[in-house]
C-alpha angles and dihedrals in degrees: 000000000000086000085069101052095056092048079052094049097234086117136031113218122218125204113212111195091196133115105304109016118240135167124225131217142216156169122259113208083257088051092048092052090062093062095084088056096035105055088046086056079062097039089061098038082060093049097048109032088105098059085042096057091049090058094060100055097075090034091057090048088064099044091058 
């Protein structure tokens, strides 16, 4: 996934050669620009987990 985004140019990857190696993230400007909708995608999720939750429930009985 975060290969991707970086393909995608949404991150920048940083090798770090150190011990021991590790690689950085971060966000590209594109990348930056995702964090308003993205933050309201999570906004929602919270608000509506509940309601969420409860739609399983018979989804999952069937599925049993």
């Amino acid at each position: 996934m975060l290969s991707t985004l970086e393909r995608d140019g949404i991150v920048t990857r940083t090798v770090n050669p150190e011990a021991p190696p590790h690689d950085e993230y971060d966000l590209t400007p594109p990348g930056r620009s995702l964090e308003v909708p993205i933050r309201a995608v999570a906004e929602w999720a919270e608000r509506n987990m509940p309601r969420i939750t409860r739609a399983r429930v018979p989804h999952d009985r069937r599925a049993a």
